[in-house]
C-alpha beads as a LAMMPS data file, in Angstrom:
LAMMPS data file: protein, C-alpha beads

105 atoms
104 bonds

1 atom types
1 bond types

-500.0 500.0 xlo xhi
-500.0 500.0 ylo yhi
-500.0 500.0 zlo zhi

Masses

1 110.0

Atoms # bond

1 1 1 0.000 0.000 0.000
2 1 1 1.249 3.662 -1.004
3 1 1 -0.153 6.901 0.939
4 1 1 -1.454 9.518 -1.396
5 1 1 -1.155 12.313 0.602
6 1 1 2.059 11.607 0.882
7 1 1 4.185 14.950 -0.922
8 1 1 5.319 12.720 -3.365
9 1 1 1.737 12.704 -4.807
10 1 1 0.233 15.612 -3.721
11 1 1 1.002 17.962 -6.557
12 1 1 -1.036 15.397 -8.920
13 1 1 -4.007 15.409 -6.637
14 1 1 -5.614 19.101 -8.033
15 1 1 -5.492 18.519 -10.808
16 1 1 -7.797 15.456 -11.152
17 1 1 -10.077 13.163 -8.069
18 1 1 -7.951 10.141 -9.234
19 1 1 -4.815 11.379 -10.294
20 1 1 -2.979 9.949 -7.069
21 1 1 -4.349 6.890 -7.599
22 1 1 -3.450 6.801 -11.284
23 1 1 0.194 7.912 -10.388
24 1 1 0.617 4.823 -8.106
25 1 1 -0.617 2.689 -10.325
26 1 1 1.530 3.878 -13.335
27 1 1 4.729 3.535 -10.834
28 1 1 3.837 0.223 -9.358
29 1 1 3.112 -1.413 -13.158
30 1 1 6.595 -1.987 -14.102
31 1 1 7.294 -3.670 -10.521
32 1 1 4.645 -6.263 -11.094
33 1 1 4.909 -6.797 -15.370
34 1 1 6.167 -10.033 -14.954
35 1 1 3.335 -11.616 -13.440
36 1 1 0.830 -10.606 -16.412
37 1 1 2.374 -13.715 -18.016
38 1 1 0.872 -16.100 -15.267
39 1 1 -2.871 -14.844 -15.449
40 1 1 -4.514 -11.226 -15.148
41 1 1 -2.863 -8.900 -13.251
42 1 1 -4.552 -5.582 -12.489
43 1 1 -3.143 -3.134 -9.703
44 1 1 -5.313 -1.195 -7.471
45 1 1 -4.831 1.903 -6.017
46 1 1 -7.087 3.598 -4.075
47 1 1 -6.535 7.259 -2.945
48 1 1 -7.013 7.350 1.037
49 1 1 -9.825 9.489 0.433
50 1 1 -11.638 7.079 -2.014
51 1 1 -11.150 7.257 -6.176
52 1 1 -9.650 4.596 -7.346
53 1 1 -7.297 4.080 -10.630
54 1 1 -9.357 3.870 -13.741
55 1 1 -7.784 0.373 -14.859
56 1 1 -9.312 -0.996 -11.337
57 1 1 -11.905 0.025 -11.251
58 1 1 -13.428 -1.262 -14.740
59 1 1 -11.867 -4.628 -13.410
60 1 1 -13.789 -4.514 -10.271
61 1 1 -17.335 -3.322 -11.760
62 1 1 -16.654 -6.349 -14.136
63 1 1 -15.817 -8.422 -11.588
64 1 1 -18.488 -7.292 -9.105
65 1 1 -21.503 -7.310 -11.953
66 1 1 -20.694 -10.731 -13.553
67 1 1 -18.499 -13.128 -12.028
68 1 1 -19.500 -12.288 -8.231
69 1 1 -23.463 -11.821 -9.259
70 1 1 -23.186 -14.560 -11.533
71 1 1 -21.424 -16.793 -8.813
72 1 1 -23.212 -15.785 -5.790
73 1 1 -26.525 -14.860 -6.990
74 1 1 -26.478 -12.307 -5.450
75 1 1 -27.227 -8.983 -6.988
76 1 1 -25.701 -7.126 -3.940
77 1 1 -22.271 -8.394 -4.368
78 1 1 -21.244 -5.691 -6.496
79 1 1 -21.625 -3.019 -3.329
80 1 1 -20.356 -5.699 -1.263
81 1 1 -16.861 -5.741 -2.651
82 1 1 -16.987 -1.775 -2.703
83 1 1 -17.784 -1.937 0.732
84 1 1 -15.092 -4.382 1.462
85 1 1 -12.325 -2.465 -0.500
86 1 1 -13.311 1.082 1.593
87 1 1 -13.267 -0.810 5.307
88 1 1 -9.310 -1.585 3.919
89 1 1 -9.228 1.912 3.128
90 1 1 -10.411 3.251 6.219
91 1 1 -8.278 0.877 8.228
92 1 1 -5.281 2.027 6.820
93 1 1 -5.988 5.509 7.176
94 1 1 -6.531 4.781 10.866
95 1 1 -2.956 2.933 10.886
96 1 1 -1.576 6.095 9.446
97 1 1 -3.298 8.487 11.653
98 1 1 -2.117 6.411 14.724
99 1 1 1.763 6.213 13.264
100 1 1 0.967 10.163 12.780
101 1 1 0.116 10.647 16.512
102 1 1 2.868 8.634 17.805
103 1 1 5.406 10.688 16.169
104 1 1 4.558 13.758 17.680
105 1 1 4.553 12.170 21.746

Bonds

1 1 1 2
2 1 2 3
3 1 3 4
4 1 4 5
5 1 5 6
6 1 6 7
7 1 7 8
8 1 8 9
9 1 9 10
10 1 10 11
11 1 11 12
12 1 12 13
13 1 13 14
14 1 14 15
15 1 15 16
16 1 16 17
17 1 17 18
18 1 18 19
19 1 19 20
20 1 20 21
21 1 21 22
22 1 22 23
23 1 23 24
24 1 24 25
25 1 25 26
26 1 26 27
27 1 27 28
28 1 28 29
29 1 29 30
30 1 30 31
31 1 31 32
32 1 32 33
33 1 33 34
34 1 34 35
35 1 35 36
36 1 36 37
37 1 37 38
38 1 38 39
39 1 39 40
40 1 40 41
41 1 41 42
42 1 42 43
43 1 43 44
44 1 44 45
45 1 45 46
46 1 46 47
47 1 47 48
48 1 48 49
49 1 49 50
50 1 50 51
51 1 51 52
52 1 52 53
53 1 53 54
54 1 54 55
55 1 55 56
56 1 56 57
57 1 57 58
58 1 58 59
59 1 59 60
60 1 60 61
61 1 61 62
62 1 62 63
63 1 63 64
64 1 64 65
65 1 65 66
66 1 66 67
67 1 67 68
68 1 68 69
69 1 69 70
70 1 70 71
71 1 71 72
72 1 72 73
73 1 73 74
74 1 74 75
75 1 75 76
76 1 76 77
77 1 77 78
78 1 78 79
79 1 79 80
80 1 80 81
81 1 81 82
82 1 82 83
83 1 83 84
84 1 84 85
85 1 85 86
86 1 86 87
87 1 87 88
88 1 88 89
89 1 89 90
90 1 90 91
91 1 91 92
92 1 92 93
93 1 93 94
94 1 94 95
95 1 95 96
96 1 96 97
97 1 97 98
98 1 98 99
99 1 99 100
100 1 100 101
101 1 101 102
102 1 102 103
103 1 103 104
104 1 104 105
Protein backbone atom coordinates (compact mmCIF):
# COMPACT_ATOMS: atom_id res chain seq x y z
CA UNK A 1 0.00 0.00 0.00
CA UNK A 2 1.25 3.66 -1.00
CA UNK A 3 -0.15 6.90 0.94
CA UNK A 4 -1.45 9.52 -1.40
CA UNK A 5 -1.15 12.31 0.60
CA UNK A 6 2.06 11.61 0.88
CA UNK A 7 4.19 14.95 -0.92
CA UNK A 8 5.32 12.72 -3.36
CA UNK A 9 1.74 12.70 -4.81
CA UNK A 10 0.23 15.61 -3.72
CA UNK A 11 1.00 17.96 -6.56
CA UNK A 12 -1.04 15.40 -8.92
CA UNK A 13 -4.01 15.41 -6.64
CA UNK A 14 -5.61 19.10 -8.03
CA UNK A 15 -5.49 18.52 -10.81
CA UNK A 16 -7.80 15.46 -11.15
CA UNK A 17 -10.08 13.16 -8.07
CA UNK A 18 -7.95 10.14 -9.23
CA UNK A 19 -4.81 11.38 -10.29
CA UNK A 20 -2.98 9.95 -7.07
CA UNK A 21 -4.35 6.89 -7.60
CA UNK A 22 -3.45 6.80 -11.28
CA UNK A 23 0.19 7.91 -10.39
CA UNK A 24 0.62 4.82 -8.11
CA UNK A 25 -0.62 2.69 -10.33
CA UNK A 26 1.53 3.88 -13.33
CA UNK A 27 4.73 3.53 -10.83
CA UNK A 28 3.84 0.22 -9.36
CA UNK A 29 3.11 -1.41 -13.16
CA UNK A 30 6.60 -1.99 -14.10
CA UNK A 31 7.29 -3.67 -10.52
CA UNK A 32 4.65 -6.26 -11.09
CA UNK A 33 4.91 -6.80 -15.37
CA UNK A 34 6.17 -10.03 -14.95
CA UNK A 35 3.33 -11.62 -13.44
CA UNK A 36 0.83 -10.61 -16.41
CA UNK A 37 2.37 -13.71 -18.02
CA UNK A 38 0.87 -16.10 -15.27
CA UNK A 39 -2.87 -14.84 -15.45
CA UNK A 40 -4.51 -11.23 -15.15
CA UNK A 41 -2.86 -8.90 -13.25
CA UNK A 42 -4.55 -5.58 -12.49
CA UNK A 43 -3.14 -3.13 -9.70
CA UNK A 44 -5.31 -1.20 -7.47
CA UNK A 45 -4.83 1.90 -6.02
CA UNK A 46 -7.09 3.60 -4.07
CA UNK A 47 -6.54 7.26 -2.95
CA UNK A 48 -7.01 7.35 1.04
CA UNK A 49 -9.82 9.49 0.43
CA UNK A 50 -11.64 7.08 -2.01
CA UNK A 51 -11.15 7.26 -6.18
CA UNK A 52 -9.65 4.60 -7.35
CA UNK A 53 -7.30 4.08 -10.63
CA UNK A 54 -9.36 3.87 -13.74
CA UNK A 55 -7.78 0.37 -14.86
CA UNK A 56 -9.31 -1.00 -11.34
CA UNK A 57 -11.90 0.02 -11.25
CA UNK A 58 -13.43 -1.26 -14.74
CA UNK A 59 -11.87 -4.63 -13.41
CA UNK A 60 -13.79 -4.51 -10.27
CA UNK A 61 -17.34 -3.32 -11.76
CA UNK A 62 -16.65 -6.35 -14.14
CA UNK A 63 -15.82 -8.42 -11.59
CA UNK A 64 -18.49 -7.29 -9.10
CA UNK A 65 -21.50 -7.31 -11.95
CA UNK A 66 -20.69 -10.73 -13.55
CA UNK A 67 -18.50 -13.13 -12.03
CA UNK A 68 -19.50 -12.29 -8.23
CA UNK A 69 -23.46 -11.82 -9.26
CA UNK A 70 -23.19 -14.56 -11.53
CA UNK A 71 -21.42 -16.79 -8.81
CA UNK A 72 -23.21 -15.79 -5.79
CA UNK A 73 -26.53 -14.86 -6.99
CA UNK A 74 -26.48 -12.31 -5.45
CA UNK A 75 -27.23 -8.98 -6.99
CA UNK A 76 -25.70 -7.13 -3.94
CA UNK A 77 -22.27 -8.39 -4.37
CA UNK A 78 -21.24 -5.69 -6.50
CA UNK A 79 -21.63 -3.02 -3.33
CA UNK A 80 -20.36 -5.70 -1.26
CA UNK A 81 -16.86 -5.74 -2.65
CA UNK A 82 -16.99 -1.77 -2.70
CA UNK A 83 -17.78 -1.94 0.73
CA UNK A 84 -15.09 -4.38 1.46
CA UNK A 85 -12.32 -2.47 -0.50
CA UNK A 86 -13.31 1.08 1.59
CA UNK A 87 -13.27 -0.81 5.31
CA UNK A 88 -9.31 -1.58 3.92
CA UNK A 89 -9.23 1.91 3.13
CA UNK A 90 -10.41 3.25 6.22
CA UNK A 91 -8.28 0.88 8.23
CA UNK A 92 -5.28 2.03 6.82
CA UNK A 93 -5.99 5.51 7.18
CA UNK A 94 -6.53 4.78 10.87
CA UNK A 95 -2.96 2.93 10.89
CA UNK A 96 -1.58 6.09 9.45
CA UNK A 97 -3.30 8.49 11.65
CA UNK A 98 -2.12 6.41 14.72
CA UNK A 99 1.76 6.21 13.26
CA UNK A 100 0.97 10.16 12.78
CA UNK A 101 0.12 10.65 16.51
CA UNK A 102 2.87 8.63 17.80
CA UNK A 103 5.41 10.69 16.17
CA UNK A 104 4.56 13.76 17.68
CA UNK A 105 4.55 12.17 21.75
Amino acid sequence: MSCTTADSYLEASPREDDAAAELVSSNNVAKYVGLSSQGEFVLIAVESHGPINRDALQFLNEMGSWRLVETTGDVRASSFLFQRISVVVQRFNSVLLYDGLNWFY
